[in-house]
C-alpha positions in Angstrom: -22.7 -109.6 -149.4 -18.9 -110.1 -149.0 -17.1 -113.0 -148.6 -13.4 -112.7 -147.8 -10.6 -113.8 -150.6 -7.2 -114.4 -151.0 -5.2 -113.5 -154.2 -2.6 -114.8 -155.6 0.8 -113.6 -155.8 4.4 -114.4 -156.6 5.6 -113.2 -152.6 2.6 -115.1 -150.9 -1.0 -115.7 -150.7 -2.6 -112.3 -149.1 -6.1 -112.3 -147.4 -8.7 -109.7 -147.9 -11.3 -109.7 -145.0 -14.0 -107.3 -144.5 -14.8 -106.6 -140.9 -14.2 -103.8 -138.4 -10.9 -102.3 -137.8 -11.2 -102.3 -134.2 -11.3 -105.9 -134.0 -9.3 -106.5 -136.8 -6.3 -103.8 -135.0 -6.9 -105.8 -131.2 -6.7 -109.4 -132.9 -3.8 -108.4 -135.1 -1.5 -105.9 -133.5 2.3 -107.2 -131.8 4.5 -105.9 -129.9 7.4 -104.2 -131.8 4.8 -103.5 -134.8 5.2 -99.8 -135.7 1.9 -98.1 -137.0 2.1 -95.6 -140.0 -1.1 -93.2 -139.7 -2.6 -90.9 -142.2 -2.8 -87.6 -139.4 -6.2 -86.9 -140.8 -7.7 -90.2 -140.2 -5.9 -90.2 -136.5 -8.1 -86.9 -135.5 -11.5 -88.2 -137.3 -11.2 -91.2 -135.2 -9.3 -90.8 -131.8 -10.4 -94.7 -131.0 -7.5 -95.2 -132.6 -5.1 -94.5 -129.4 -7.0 -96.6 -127.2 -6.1 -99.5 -130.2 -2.9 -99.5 -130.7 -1.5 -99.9 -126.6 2.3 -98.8 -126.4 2.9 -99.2 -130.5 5.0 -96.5 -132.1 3.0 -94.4 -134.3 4.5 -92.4 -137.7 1.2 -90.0 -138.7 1.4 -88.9 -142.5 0.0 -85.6 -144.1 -1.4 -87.6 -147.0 0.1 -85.5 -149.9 2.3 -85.7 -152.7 5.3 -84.7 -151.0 5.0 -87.1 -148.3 5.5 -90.2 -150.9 8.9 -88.5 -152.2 11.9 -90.8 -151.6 14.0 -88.1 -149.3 10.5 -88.0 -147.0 10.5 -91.5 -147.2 14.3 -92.1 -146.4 14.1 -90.2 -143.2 10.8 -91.7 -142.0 12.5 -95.3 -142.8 15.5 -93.9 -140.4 13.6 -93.1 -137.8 11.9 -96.9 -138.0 15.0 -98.2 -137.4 15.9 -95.9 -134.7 13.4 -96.7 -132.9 14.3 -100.7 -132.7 12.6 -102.0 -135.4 13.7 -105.4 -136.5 12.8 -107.8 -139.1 10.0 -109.7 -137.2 8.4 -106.7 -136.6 5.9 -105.6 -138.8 4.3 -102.2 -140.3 0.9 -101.5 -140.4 -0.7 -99.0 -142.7 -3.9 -97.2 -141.8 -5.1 -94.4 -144.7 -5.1 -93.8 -148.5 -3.1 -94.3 -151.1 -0.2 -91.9 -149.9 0.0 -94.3 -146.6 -0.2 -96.9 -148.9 2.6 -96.4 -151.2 4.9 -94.9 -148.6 4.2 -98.2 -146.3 4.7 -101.0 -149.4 7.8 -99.3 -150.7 9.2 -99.0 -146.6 8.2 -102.2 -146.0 10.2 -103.5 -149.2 13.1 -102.8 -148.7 13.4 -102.4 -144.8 16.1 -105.6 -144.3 15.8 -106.7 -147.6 11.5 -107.0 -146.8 9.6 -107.1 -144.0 5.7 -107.8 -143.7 3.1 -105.0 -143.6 -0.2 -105.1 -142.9 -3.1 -102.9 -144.6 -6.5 -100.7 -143.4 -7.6 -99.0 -146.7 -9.2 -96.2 -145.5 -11.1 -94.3 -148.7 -12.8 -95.9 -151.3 -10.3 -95.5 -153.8 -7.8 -97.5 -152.1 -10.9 -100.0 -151.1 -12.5 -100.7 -154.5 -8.6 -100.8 -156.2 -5.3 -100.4 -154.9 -5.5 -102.4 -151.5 -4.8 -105.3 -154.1 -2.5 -105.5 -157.0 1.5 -105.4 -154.9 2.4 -102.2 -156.8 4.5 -99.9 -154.8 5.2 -96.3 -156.6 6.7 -93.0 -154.8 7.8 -90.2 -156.5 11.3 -88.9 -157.4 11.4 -85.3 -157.2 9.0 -83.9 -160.1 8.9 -87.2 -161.1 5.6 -89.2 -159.9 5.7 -92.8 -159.1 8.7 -93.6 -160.7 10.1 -95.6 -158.1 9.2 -98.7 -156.8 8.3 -102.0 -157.5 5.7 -105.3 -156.1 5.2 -105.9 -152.8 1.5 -107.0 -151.1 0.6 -106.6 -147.5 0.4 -110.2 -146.0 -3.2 -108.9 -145.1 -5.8 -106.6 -146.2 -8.4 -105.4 -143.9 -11.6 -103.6 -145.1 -14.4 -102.0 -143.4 -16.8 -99.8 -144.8 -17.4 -97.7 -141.6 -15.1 -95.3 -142.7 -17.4 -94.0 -145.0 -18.8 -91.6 -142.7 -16.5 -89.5 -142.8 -15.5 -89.7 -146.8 -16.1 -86.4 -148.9 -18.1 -86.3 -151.7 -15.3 -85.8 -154.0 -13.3 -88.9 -152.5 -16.3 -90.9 -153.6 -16.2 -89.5 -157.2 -12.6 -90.0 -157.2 -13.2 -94.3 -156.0 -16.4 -94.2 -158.9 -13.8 -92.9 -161.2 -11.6 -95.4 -161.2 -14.3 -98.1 -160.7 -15.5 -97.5 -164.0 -12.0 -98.5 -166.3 -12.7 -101.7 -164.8 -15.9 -102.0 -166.0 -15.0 -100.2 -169.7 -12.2 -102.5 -170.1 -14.0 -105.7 -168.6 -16.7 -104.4 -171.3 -19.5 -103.2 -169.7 -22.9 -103.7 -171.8 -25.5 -102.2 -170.1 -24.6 -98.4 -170.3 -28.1 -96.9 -169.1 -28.4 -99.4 -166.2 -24.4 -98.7 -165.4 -25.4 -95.0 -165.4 -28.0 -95.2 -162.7 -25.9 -97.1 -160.9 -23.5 -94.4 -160.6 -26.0 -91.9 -159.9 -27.3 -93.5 -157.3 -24.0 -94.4 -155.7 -23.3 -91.2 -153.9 -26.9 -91.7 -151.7 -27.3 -95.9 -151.4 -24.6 -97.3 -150.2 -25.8 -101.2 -151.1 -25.3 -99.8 -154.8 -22.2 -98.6 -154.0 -21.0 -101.8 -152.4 -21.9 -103.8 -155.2 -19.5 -101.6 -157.6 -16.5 -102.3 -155.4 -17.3 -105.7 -155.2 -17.4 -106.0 -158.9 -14.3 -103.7 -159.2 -12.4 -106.0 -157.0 -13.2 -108.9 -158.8 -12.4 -107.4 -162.1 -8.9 -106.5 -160.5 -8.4 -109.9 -158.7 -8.7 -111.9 -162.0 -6.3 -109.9 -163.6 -3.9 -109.1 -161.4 -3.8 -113.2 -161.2 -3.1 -113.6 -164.5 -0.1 -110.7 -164.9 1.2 -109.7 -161.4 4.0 -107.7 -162.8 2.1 -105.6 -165.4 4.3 -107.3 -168.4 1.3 -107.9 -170.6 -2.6 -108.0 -170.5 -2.8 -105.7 -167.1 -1.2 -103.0 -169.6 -4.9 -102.1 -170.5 -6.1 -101.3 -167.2 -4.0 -98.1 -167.7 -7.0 -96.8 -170.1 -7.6 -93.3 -168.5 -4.2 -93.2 -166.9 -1.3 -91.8 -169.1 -3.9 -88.7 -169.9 -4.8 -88.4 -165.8 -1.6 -88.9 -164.2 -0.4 -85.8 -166.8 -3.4 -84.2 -165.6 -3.1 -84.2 -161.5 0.3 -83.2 -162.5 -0.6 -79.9 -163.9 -3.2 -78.9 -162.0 -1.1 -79.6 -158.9 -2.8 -82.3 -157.8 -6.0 -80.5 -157.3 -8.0 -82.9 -159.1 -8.2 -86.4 -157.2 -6.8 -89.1 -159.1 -10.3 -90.9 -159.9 -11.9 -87.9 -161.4 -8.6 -87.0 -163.5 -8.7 -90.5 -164.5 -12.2 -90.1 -165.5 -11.0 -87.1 -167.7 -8.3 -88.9 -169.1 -10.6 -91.8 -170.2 -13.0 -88.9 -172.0 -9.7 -87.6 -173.3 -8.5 -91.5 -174.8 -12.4 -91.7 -176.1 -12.5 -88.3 -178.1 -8.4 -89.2 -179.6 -10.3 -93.1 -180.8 -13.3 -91.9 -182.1 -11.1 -88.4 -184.5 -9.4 -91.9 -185.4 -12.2 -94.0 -186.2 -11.3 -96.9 -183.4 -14.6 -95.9 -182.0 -18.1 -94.2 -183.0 -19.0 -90.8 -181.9 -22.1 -92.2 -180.4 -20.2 -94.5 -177.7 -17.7 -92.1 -177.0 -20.9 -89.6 -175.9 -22.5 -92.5 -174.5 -20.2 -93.3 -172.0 -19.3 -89.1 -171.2 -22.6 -88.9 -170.2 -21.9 -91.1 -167.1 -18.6 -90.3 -166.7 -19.7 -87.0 -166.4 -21.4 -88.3 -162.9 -17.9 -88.6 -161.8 -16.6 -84.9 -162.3 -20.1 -83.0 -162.2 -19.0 -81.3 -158.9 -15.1 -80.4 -160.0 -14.1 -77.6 -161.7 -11.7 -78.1 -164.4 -8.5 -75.3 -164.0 -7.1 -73.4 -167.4 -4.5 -76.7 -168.1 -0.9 -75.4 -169.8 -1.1 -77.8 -173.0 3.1 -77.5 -173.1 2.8 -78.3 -169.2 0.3 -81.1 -169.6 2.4 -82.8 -172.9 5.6 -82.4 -170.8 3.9 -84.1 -168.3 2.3 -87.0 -170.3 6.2 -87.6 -171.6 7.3 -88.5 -168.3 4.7 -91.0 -167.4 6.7 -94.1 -166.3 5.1 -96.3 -168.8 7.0 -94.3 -172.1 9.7 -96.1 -173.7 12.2 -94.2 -174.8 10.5 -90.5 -176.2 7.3 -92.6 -177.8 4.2 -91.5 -175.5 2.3 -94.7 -174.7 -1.5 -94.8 -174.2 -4.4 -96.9 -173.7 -6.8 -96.2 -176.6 -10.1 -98.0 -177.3 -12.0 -99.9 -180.2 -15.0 -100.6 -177.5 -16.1 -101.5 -174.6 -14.0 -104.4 -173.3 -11.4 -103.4 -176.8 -8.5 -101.6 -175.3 -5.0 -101.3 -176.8 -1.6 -99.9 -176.2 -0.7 -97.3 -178.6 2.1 -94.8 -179.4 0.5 -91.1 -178.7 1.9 -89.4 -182.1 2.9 -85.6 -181.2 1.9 -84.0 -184.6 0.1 -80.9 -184.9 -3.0 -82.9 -185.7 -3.3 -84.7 -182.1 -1.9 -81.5 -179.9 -4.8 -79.3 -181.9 -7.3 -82.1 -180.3 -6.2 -82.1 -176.9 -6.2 -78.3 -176.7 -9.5 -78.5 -177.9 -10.3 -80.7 -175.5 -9.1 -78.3 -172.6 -10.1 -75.3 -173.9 -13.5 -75.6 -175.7 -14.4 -78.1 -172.9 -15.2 -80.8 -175.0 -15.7 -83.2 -171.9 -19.1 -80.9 -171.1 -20.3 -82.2 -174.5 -21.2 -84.4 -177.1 -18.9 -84.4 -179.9 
């Protein structure tokens, strides 16, 4: 069903192949590379060690405060105390937290140095694997450091599904789906089994991320640097990213940005960019993605001040992806009057994302 690609990018070609890790980690792995583990993934499979022969290993707790710079700093000293040099390479094996801490280490490790990538959940299969961003946090601040910088390769095998929770698949289906809002998805009740019966067939399931990285590929093509037309695959993301914030980062990224896409919905259809009837039509599958999370009591201050420091503000205006349909979605300046905040608290605290409005 897969067939490996390259994409396109201003630093170099990169390759995504799909194939095990273990021969993938034999055929690839050099003397001098240094290996940057997520520590859960290390216990679940303990293969690993037999892999990797004398290489240096860094494991990662996969959290928030691992992808701070001052973590980062000291993990990039101790790379170069241990001999690294720039021939060698890094090699990331995890999520999204290895991810990030890996690209931005590898970018500016003597002045760049090539990294290697094993996505490990399907978040980071179905999405961020491709697309060069880079983003670590700066104290309260999330991702706002960084910059573009892909892996020279991309490896991706499926086997580590086993061992993927049920909310790490929701969280990979949530962020599936933008794609296919913003590409404009037209078949809504076929989409919606699809989704439902993601979580139990897996052949479903691989032909969403196959779409989703194809959705990505094209786009990422066309604006690499996020200047322009990619703005719009930040539909879901201004209102999520504000979200994980305030809840601490209890809700995974996918399902806040499944909220946040609800949240965009309900703000375009109180201002007419949208009908009511889409906006409930596409809850009811989004719905698929948080139907086993339970939303916490969210501080409206908290979650505003949060949505003001999302990196993608200019100046104090709040920027957002809104919609006027299914493949229609805009940038747009998130007006703080009473009107909008009396919305959002309604959205929060009458729970308008368990119904139709």
């Amino acid at each position: 069903m897969f067939e490996n690609f390259t994409v396109k990018s201003i630093f170099r070609e990169y390759r995504v192949s799909f194939e095990s890790y273990e021969t993938a980690l034999v055929r690839e792995i050099k003397k001098g590379d240094i290996l940057i583990i997520d520590s859960n993934v290390f216990s679940l499979y303990p293969n690993l060690r037999q892999l990797i022969n004398e290489n240096k290993v860094f494991q990662v707790i996969a959290s928030e405060q691992a992808k701070s710079y001052d973590q980062i700093g000291k993990l990039i000293t101790q790379i170069i105390e241990h001999g690294f040099s720039k021939p060698n390479r890094l090699i990331a094996i995890g999520g999204g937290v290895v991810q990030d801490i890996t690209a931005f280490a590898s970018s500016i490790l003597f002045r760049g140095v090539e990294w290697l990538f094993f996505p490990t959940n399907l978040l980071t299969q179905c999405d961020s694997c491709i697309g060069s961003k880079t983003s670590v946090n700066c104290g309260e601040y999330k991702n706002q450091l960084g910059g573009f910088y892909p892996p020279s390769q991309i490896y991706i095998d499926f086997a580590f599904w086993t061992t993927i929770t049920e909310k790490e698949k929701s969280s990979g289906l949530g962020e599936m789906l933008h794609y296919f809002f913003v590409e404009g998805e037209s078949n809504l009740p076929k989409l919606h089994k699809e989704i439902v019966a993601a979580y139990t067939d897996d052949d479903v399931l691989l032909t969403l991320v196959n779409r989703s990285l194809g959705i990505k590929r094209k786009m990422i093509e066309i604006d690499e640097f996020d200047n322009g037309p990619r703005n719009i695959f930040n539909y879901g993301h201004s209102f999520g990213h504000a979200l994980e914030g305030v809840t601490n980062y209890e809700i995974p990224h996918g399902i806040a940005v499944a909220y946040g896409m609800d949240l965009a919905n309900v703000i375009s259809a109180h201002e007419g960019l949208i009908s009511i009837e889409l906006r409930n039509q596409v809850r009811i599958i989004l719905k698929e993605v948080w139907r086993n999370t339970q939303l916490p009591e969210v501080n409206i201050k908290d979650y505003f001040d949060a949505l003001s420091k999302d990196k993608k503000n200019v100046g104090n205006d709040i920027k957002v992806i809104l919609s006027k349909g299914l493949g229609d979605m805009f940038k747009a300046t998130l007006r703080r009057d009473d009107d909008i905040q009396r919305l959002v608290v309604k959205f929060f605290e009458n729970k308008l994302y368990e119904a139709d409005l």
